[in-house]
C-alpha positions in Angstrom: -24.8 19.2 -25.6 -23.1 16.7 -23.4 -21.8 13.4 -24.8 -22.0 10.2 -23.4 -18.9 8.9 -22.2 -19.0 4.6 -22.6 -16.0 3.1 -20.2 -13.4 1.2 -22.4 -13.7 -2.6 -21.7 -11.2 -4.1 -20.0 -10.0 -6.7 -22.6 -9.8 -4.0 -24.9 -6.8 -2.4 -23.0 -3.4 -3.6 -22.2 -2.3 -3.5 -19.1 0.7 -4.8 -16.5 1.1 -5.6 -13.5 3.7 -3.0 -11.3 6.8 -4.6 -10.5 6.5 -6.6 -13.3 6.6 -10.3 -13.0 7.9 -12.9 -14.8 4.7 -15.3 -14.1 2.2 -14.8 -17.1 -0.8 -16.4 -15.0 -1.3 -13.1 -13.1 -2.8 -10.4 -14.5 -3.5 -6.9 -14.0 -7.2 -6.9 -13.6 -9.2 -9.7 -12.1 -13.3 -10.3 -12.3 -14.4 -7.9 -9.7 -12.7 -4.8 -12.1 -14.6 -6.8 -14.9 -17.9 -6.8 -13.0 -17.3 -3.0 -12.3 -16.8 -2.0 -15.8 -19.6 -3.8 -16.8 -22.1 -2.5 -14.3 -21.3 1.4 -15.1 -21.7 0.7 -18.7 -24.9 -1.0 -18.8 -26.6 1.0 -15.9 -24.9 4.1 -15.6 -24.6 7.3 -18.0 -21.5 9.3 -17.3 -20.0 12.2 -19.8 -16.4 14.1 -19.6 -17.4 16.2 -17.1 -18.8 13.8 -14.5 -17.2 13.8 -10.9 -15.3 10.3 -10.5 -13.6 9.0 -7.4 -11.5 5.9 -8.0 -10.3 4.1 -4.7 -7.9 1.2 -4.2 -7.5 0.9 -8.2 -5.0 -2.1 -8.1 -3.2 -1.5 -11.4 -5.3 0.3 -13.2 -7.8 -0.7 -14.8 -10.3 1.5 -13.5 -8.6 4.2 -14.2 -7.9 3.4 -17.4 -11.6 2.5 -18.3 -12.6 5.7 -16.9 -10.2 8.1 -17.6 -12.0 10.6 -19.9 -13.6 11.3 -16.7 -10.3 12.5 -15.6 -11.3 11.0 -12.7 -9.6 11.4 -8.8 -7.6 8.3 -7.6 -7.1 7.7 -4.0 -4.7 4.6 -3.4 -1.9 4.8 -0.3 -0.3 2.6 -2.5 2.8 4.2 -4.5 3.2 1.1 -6.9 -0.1 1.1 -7.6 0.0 4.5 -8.8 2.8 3.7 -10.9 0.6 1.2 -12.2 -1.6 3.4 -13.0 0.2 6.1 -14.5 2.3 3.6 -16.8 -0.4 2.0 -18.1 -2.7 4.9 -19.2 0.5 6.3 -20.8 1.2 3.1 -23.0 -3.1 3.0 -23.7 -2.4 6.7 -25.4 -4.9 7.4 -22.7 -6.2 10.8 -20.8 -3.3 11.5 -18.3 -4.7 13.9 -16.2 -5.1 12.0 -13.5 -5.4 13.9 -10.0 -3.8 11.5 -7.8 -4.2 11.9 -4.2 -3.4 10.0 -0.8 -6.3 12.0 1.3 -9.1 13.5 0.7 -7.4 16.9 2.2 -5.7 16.3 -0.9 -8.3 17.0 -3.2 -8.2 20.1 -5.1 -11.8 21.0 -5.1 -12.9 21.3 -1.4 -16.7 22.2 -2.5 -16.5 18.7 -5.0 -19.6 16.5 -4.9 -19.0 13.4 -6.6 -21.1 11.7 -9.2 -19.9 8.4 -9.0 -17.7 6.6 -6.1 -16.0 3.2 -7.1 -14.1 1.5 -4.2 -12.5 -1.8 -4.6 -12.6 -3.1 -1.2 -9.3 -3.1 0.7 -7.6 -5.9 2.8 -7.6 -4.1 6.0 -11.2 -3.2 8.0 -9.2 -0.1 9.0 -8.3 1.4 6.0 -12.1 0.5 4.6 -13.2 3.0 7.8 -10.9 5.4 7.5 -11.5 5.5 3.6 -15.5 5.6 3.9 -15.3 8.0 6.7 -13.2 10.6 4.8 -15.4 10.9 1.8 -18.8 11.6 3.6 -18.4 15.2 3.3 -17.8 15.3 -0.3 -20.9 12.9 -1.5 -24.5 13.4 -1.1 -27.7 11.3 -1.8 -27.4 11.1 -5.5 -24.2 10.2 -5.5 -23.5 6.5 -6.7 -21.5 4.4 -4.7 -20.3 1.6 -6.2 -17.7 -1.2 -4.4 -16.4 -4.5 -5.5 -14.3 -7.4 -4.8 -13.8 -11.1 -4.9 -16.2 -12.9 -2.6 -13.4 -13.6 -0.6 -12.9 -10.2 0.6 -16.3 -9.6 1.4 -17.4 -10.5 4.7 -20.7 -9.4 6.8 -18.1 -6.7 8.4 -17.5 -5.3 5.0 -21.2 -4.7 4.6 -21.7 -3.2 8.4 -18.9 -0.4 7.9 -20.6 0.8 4.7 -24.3 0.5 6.5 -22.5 2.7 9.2 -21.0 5.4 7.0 -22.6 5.5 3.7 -26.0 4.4 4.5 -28.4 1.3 3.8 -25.9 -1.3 1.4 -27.0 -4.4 -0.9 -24.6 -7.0 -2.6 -25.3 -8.4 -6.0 -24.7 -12.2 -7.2 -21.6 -13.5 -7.1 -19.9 -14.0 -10.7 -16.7 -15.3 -11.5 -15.9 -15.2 -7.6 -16.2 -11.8 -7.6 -19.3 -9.2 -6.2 -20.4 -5.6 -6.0 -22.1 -3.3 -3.4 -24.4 -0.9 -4.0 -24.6 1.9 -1.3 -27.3 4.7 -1.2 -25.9 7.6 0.8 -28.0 8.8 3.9 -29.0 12.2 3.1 -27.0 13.7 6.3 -23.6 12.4 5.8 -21.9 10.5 8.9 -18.9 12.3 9.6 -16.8 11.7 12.5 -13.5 12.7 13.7 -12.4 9.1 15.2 -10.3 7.9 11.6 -9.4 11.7 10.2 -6.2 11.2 9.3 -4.3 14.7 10.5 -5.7 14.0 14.0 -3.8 11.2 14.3 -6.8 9.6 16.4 -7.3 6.2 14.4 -4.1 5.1 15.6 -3.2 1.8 17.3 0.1 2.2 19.7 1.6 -1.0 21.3 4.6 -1.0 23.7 8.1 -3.6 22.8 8.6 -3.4 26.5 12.5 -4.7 26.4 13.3 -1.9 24.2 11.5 0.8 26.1 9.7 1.7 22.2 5.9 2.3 21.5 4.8 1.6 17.6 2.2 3.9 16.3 0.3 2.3 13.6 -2.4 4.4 10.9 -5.1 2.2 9.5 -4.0 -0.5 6.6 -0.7 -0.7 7.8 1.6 -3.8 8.4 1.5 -4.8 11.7 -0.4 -1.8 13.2 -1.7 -3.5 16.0 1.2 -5.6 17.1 4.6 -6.7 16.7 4.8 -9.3 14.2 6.4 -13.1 14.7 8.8 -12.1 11.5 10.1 -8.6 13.2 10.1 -10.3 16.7 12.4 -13.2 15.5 14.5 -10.6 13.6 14.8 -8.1 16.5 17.1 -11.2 17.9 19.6 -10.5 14.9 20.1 -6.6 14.8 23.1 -5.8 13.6 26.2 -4.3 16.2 26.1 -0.7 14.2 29.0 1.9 15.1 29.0 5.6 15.2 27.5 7.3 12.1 26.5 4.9 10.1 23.7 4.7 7.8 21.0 2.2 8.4 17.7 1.8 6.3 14.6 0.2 7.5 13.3 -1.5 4.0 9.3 -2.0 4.0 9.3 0.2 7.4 5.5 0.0 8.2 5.4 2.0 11.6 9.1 2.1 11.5 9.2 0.0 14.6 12.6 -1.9 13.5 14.5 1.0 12.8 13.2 3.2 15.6 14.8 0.2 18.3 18.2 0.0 16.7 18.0 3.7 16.8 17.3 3.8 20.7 21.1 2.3 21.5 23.0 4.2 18.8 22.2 8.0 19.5 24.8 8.8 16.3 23.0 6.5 14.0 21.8 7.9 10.5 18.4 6.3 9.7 16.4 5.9 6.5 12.7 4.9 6.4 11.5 3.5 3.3 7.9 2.4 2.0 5.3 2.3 -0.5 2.7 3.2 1.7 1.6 6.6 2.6 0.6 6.2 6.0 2.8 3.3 6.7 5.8 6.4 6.2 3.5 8.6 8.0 3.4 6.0 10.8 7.0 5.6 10.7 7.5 9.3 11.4 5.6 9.4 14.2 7.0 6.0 15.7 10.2 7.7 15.2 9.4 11.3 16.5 8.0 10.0 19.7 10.5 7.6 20.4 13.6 9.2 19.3 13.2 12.7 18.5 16.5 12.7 16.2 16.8 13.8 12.5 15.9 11.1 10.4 15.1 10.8 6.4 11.6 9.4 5.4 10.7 8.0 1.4 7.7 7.3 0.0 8.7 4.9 -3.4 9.1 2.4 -5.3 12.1 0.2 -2.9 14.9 2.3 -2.9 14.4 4.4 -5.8 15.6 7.4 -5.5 18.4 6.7 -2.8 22.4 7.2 -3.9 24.3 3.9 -4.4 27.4 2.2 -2.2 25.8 4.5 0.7 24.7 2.2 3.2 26.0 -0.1 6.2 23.0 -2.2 7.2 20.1 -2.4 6.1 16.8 -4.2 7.8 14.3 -6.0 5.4 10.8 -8.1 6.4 9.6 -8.1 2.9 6.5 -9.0 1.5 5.1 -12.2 -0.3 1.7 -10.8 -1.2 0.8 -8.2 -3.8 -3.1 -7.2 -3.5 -3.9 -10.6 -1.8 -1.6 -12.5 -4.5 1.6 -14.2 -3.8 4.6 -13.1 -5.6 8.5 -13.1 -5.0 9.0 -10.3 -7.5 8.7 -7.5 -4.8 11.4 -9.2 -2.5 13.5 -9.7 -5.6 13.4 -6.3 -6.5 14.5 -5.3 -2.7 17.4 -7.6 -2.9 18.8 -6.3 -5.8 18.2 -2.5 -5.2 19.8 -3.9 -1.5 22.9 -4.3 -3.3 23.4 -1.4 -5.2 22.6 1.0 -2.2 24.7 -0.8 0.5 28.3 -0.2 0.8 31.5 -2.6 -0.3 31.1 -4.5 3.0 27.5 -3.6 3.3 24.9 -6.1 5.1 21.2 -7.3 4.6 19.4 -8.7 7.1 16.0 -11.0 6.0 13.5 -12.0 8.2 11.1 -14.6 6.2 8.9 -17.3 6.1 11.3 -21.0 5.8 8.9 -21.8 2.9 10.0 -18.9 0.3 13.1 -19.4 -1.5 15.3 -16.8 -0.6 18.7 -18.0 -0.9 18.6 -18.2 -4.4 17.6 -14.6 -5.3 19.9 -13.1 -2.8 23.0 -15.2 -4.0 22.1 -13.5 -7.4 23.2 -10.0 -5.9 26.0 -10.9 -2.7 28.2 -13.1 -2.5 27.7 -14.6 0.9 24.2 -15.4 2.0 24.3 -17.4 5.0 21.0 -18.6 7.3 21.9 -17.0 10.8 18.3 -17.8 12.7 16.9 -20.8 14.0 13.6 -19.9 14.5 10.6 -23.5 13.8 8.6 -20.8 11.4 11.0 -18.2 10.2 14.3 -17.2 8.8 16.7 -14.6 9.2 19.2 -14.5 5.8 22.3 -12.3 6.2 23.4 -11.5 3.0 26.8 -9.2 2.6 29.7 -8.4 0.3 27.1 -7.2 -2.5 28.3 -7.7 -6.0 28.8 -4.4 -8.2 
């Protein structure tokens, strides 16, 4: 006899945020996971052995709520899976989590799912890449549930599912936050334009005065386009000398380190991330404009990299954390910055003028100096780190 399986409730789970932050006003969870949770267990009967797909869980609270299920998890986000795996392991909770970062990933090539829950991504492109890889393993009883804050909602969000899932409804708003319902056409619409291995949902743009094309997958940083942070900062590289070691920190299609690369043919380069396909991007920005050796990390910063190793290293960091602002993640890169780079060491910033910066790198060097002049953005060097 199968028994039901009721998803815990949110408040009754504890759960942080990954990095963790210092500011108690943000959580790990917001209404749209509350809306979720809510609508599977009024509406929905599930049991251990029910076929979950998680996608885009932010910290975890999906999983954690579900994880009896021992449900998949698809997120190209490396902290977030931290998040995830830290926080069913202080809940006491199911662990046996298959984590993936494709669908070629998943174990079970025949798998149908039961039940699809998507929090809905920032970028269009990862949405369409995302809805078009898991056609072939749902079918027309499968129930595919999305959410997110209204904000991140738009008639768009609504056509992509219409186009790959089938006919899609929205429900009331509450607490600024909405769901989707999507009933699966019985054929499913599978296409080869986003598959991931193909390399064919790909957006390639030329930096003409470095002779250098960027190849960007879908949800990554600056896919489309050279950024006004990475443009002002390509006008500070640093004068590197033979065999050096150089990483590009927060790479997204490697574009930054890939030009220094181009006039330094015995430079030794890093490319580091969080993002799966942003490091997958890098590689093939790199391989197609280069050709060289070079190493490639998926992780949390720098974890995982030795210490005192380093003689430049190239940072545009991030202010946003799943559509929140936050300095913790720069923090953390300026600190973990320190301990990699050698004795005379350097990091260069490129940032907004409004973020504070000077103050959190002066925690770990001991000269931080502005060197850019830029109306809109800043370029800290920051060198002799302190040990």
């Amino acid at each position: 006899m199968r028994m039901t399986m009721i998803p815990l409730a949110i408040d009754k789970l504890a759960l942080s945020r990954y990095p963790k932050t210092s500011d108690q006003s943000l959580r790990a969870w917001n209404s749209a996971d509350e809306y979720l949770v809510k609508h599977i267990t009024e509406n929905l009967t599930l049991d251990k052995s029910s076929k979950v797909l998680i996608i885009n869980d932010q910290f975890g609270a999906l999983t954690c709520s579900l994880s009896e299920c021992s449900p998949v998890c698809w997120s190209d986000s490396f902290l977030s899976r931290t998040a995830i795996a830290e926080n069913l392991k202080f809940n006491s909770l199911n662990e046996k989590i298959n984590f993936i970062e494709r669908t070629e990933n998943i174990t079970q090539p025949d798998i149908c799912f039961d039940l699809v829950i998507i929090r809905i991504p920032k970028h269009n492109s990862l949405l369409t890449f995302q809805l078009n890889s898991i056609a072939q393993f749902i079918n027309h009883n499968t129930v595919i549930l999305s959410a997110g804050m209204t904000k991140e909602i738009h008639n768009s969000t609504t056509t992509l599912f219409n186009k790959y899932i089938g006919e899609t409804t929205t429900s009331l708003a509450k607490k600024k936050a909405r769901l989707m319902f999507s009933k699966p056409s019985s054929t499913p619409k599978v296409s080869n334009e986003n598959l991931y291995d193909n390399l064919t949902d790909i957006k390639i743009y030329e930096v003409k005065e470095y002779d250098v094309k960027s190849y960007g997958l879908p949800g990554v940083f600056s896919r489309e386009s050279l950024d006004i942070g990475s443009r002002v900062l390509l006008n500070y590289l640093p004068e590197t000398k033979e065999n050096q070691n150089l990483i590009d920190l927060g790479c997204g299609t490697g574009i930054l380190g890939t030009i220094v690369a181009k006039n330094n043919s015995t430079l030794n380069l890093t490319f580091c991330d969080e993002s799966f396909l942003a490091v997958e991007s890098a590689k093939t920005t790199y391989e197609k404009n280069i050709g060289r050796s070079a190493e490639f990390h998926i992780t949390d910063v720098l974890a995982g990299l030795e210490n005192d190793q380093y003689d430049h290293i190239l940072c545009n960091p991030p202010f946003h954390q799943q559509n929140v602002q936050t300095l913790s993640i720069a923090n953390k890169m300026f600190k973990q910055s320190a301990q990699k780079l050698k004795d005379r060491g350097e990091l260069r910033v490129v940032a907004n003028r409004h973020l504070k910066y000077r103050p959190m790198l002066s925690q770990y060097f001991k000269n931080v100096k502005m060197i850019s002049d830029d109306s809109k953005f800043v370029v800290w060097l920051a060198y002799l780190p302190k040990k």
